[in-house]
MMTF fields as JSON, N, C-alpha, C and O atoms, coordinates in Angstrom:
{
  "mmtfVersion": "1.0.0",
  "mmtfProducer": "UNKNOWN",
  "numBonds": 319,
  "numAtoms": 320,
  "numGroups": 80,
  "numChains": 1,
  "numModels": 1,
  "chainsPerModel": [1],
  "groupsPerChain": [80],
  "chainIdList": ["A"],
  "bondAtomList": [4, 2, 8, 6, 12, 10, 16, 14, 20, 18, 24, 22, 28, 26, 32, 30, 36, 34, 40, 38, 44, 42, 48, 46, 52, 50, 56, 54, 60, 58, 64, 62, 68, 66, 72, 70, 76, 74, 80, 78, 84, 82, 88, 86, 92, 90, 96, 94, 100, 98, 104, 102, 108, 106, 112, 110, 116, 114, 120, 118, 124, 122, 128, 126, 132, 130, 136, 134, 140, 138, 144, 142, 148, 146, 152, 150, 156, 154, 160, 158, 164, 162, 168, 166, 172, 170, 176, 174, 180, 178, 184, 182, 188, 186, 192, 190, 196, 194, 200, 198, 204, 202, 208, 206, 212, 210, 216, 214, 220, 218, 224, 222, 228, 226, 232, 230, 236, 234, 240, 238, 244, 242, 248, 246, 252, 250, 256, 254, 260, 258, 264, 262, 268, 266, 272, 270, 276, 274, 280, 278, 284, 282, 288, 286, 292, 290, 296, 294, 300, 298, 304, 302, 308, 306, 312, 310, 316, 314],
  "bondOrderList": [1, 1, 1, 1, 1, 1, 1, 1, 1, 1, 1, 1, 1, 1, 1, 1, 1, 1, 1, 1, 1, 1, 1, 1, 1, 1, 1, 1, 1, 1, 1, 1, 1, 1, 1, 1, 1, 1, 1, 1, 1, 1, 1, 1, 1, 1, 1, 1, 1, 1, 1, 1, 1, 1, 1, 1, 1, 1, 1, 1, 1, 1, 1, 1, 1, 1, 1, 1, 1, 1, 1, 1, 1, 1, 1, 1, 1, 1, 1],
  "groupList": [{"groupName": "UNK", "atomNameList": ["N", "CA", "C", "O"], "elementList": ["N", "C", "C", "O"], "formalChargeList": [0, 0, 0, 0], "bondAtomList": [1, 0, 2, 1, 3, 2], "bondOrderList": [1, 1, 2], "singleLetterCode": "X", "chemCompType": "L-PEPTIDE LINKING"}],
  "groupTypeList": [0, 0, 0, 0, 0, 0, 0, 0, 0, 0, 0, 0, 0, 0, 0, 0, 0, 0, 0, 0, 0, 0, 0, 0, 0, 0, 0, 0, 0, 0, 0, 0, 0, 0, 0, 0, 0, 0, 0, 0, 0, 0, 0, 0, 0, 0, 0, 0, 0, 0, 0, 0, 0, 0, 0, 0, 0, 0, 0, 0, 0, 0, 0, 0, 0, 0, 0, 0, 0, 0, 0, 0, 0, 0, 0, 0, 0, 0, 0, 0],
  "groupIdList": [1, 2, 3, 4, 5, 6, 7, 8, 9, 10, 11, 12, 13, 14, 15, 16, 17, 18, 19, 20, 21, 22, 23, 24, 25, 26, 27, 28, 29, 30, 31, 32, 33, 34, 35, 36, 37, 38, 39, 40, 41, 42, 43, 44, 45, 46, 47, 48, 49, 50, 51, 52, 53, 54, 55, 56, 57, 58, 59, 60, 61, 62, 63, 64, 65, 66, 67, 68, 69, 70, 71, 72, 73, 74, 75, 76, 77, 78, 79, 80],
  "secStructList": [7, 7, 7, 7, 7, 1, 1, 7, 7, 2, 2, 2, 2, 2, 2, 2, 2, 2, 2, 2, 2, 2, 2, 2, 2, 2, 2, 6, 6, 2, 2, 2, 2, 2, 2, 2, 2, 2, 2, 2, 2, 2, 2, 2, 2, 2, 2, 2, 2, 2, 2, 2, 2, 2, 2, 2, 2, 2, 2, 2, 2, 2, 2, 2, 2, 6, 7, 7, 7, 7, 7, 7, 7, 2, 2, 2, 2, 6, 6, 7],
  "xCoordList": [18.34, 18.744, 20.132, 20.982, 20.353, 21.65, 22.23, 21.863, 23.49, 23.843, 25.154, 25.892, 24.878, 25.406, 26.394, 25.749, 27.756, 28.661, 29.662, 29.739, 30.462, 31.596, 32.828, 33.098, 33.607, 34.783, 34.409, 34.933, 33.722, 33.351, 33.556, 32.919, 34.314, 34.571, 33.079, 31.952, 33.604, 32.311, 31.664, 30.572, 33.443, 33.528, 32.754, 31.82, 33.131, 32.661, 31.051, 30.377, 30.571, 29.263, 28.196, 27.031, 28.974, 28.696, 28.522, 27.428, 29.75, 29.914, 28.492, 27.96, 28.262, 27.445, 25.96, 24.958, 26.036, 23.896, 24.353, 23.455, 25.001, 25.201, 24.675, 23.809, 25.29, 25.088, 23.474, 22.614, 23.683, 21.97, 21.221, 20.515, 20.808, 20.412, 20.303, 19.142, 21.572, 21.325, 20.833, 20.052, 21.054, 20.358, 18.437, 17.618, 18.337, 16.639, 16.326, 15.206, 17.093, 16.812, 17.117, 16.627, 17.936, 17.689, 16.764, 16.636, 16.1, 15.009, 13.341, 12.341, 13.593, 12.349, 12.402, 11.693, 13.151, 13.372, 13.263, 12.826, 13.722, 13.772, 12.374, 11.926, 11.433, 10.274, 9.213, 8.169, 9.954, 9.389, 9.268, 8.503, 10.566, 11.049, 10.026, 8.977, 10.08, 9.391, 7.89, 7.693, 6.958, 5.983, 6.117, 5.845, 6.411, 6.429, 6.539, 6.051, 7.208, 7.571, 6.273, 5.651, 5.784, 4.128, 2.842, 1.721, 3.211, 2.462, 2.381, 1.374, 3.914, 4.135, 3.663, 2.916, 4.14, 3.44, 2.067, 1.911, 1.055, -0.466, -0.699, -1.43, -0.101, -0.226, -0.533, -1.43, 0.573, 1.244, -0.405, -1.226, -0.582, -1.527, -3.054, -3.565, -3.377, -4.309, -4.531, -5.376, -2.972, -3.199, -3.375, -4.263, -2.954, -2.965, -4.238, -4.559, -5.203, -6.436, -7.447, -8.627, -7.114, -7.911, -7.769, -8.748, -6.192, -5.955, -6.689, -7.244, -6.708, -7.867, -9.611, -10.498, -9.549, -11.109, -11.206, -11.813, -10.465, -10.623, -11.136, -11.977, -9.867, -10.03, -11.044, -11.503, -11.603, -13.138, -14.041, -14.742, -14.435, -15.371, -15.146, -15.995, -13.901, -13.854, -14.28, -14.573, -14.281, -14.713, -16.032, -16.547, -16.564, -18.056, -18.637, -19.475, -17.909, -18.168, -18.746, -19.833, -17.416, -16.692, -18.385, -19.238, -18.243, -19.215, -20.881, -21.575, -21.19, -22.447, -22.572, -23.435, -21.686, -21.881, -21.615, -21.658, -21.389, -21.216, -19.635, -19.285, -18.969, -17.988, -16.95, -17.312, -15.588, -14.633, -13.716, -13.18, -13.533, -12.412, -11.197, -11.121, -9.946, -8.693, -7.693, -7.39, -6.947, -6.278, -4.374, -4.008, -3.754, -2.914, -1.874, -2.142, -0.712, 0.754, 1.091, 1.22, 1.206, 0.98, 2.624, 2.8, 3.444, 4.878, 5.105, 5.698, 4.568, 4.238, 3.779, 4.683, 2.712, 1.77, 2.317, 1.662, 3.055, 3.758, 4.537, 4.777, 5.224, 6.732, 7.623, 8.696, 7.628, 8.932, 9.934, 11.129],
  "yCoordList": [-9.214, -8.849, -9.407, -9.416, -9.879, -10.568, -9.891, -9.765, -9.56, -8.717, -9.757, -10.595, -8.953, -9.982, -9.728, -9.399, -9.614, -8.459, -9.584, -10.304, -10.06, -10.716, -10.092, -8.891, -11.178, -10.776, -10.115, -9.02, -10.521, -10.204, -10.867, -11.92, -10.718, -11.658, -12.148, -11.708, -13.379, -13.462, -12.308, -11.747, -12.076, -11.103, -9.766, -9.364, -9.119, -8.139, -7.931, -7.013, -9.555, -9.296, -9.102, -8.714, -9.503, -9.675, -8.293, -7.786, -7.696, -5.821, -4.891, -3.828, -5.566, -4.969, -5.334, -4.628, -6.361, -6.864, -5.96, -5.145, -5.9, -5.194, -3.939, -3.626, -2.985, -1.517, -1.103, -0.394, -2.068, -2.489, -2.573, -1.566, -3.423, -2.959, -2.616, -2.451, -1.662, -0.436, 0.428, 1.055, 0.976, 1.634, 1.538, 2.421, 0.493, 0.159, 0.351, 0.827, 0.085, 0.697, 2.104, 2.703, 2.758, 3.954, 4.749, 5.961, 4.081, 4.942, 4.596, 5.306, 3.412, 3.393, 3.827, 3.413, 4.676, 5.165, 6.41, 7.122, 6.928, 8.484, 8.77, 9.706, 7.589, 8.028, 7.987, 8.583, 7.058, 7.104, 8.472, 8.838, 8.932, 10.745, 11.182, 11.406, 11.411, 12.213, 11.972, 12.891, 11.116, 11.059, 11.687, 12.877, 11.103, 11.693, 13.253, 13.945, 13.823, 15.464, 15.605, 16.327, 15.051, 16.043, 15.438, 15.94, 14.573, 13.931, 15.264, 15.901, 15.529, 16.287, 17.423, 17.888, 18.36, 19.925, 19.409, 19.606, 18.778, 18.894, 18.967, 19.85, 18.067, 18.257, 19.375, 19.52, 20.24, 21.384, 22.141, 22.557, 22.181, 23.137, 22.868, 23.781, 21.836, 21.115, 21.867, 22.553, 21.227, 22.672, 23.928, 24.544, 24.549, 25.979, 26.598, 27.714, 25.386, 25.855, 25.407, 25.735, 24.786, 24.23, 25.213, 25.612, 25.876, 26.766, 28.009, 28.557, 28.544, 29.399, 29.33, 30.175, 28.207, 27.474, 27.973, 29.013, 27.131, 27.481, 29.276, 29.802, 29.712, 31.486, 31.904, 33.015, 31.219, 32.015, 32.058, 33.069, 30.577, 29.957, 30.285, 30.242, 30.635, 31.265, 32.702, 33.125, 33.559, 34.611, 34.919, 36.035, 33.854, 33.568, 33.728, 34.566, 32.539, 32.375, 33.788, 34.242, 34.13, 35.313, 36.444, 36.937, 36.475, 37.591, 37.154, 37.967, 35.866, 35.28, 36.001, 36.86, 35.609, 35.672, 36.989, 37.073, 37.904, 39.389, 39.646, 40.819, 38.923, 39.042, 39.936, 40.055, 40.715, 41.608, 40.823, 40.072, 41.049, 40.806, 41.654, 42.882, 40.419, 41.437, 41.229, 40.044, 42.136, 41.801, 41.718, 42.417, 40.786, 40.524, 39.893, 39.133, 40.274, 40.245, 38.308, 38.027, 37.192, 36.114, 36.132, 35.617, 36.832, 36.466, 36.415, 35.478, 37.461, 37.542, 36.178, 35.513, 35.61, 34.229, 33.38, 32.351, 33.223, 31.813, 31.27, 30.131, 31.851, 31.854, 32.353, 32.383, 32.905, 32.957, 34.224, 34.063],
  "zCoordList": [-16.679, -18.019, -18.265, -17.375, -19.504, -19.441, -21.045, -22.213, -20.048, -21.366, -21.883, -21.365, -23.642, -24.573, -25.372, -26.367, -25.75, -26.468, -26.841, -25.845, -27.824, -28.103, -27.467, -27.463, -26.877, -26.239, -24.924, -24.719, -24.152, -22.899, -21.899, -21.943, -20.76, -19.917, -19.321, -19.549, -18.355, -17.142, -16.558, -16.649, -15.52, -14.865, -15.297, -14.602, -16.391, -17.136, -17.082, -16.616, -17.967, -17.508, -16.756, -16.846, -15.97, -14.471, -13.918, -13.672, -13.733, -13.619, -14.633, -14.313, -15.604, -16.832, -16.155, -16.261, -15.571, -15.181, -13.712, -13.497, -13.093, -11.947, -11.875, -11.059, -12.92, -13.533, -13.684, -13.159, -14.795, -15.117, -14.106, -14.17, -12.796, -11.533, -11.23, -10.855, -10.718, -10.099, -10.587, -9.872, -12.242, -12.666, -12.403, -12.151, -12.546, -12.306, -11.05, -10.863, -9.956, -8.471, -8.314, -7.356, -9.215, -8.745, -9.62, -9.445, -10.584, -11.242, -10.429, -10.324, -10.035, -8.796, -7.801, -6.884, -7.684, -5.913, -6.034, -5.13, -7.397, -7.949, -7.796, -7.133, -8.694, -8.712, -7.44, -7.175, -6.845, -5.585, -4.409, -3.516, -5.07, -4.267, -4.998, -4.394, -6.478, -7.143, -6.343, -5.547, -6.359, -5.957, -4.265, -4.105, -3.412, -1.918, -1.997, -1.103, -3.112, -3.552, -3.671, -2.891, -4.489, -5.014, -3.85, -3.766, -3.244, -1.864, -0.932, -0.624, -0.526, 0.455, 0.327, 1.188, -1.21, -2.258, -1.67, -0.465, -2.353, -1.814, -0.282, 0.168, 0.529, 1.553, 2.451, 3.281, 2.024, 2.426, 1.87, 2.688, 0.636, -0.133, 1.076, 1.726, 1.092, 2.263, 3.559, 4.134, 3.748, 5.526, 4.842, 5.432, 3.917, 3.997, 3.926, 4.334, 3.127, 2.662, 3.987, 3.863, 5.056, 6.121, 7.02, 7.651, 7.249, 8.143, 7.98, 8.932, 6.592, 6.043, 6.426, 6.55, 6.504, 6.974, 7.924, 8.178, 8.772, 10.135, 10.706, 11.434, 9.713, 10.548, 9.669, 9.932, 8.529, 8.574, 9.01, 9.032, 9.685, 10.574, 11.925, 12.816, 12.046, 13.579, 13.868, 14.987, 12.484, 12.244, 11.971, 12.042, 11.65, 11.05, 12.446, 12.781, 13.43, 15.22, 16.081, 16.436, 16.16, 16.697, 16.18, 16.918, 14.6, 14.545, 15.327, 15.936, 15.127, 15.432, 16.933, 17.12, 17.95, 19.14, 19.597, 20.824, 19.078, 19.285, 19.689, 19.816, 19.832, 20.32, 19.554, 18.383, 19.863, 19.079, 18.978, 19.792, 17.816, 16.879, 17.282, 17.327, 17.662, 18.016, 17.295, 17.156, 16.682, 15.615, 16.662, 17.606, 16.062, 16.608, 15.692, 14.762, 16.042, 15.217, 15.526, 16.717, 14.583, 14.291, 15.42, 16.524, 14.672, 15.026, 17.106, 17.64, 17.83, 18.726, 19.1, 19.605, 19.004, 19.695, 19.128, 19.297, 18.608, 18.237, 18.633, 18.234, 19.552, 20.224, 19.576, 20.179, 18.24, 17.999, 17.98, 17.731]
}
């Protein structure tokens, strides 16, 4: 982009397509965050809804084979 103004140095314009640049690199990079943001949000939504899967089908398991169900504090088995 070449910018155009009377009474403008080289220099100046020079500083002015510079600005201009950067401005355009940092609105593709913004959007680039922006996207990886809502990449990462689904992601997240993904495991939560698989991890759910899982403990129903393990429950589904669990009941098939006669086995008991033991209920247990998450914070405990996790290490933490």
């Amino acid at each position: 982009m070449i910018v155009k103004q009377p009474n403008l140095s080289r220099t100046e314009v020079q500083r002015l397509n510079a600005l201009v640049n950067l401005v355009h690199t940092y609105q593709d990079l913004l959007a680039d965050y922006i996207d990886y943001w809502g990449i990462e949000r689904k992601l997240l939504e993904m495991e939560t809804k698989y991890a759910r899967l899982v403990e129903r089908e393990t429950i589904k398991e669990i009941k098939k084979t006669g086995m008991k169900i033991i209920k247990y504090d998450r914070r405990y088995c996790e290490g933490n």
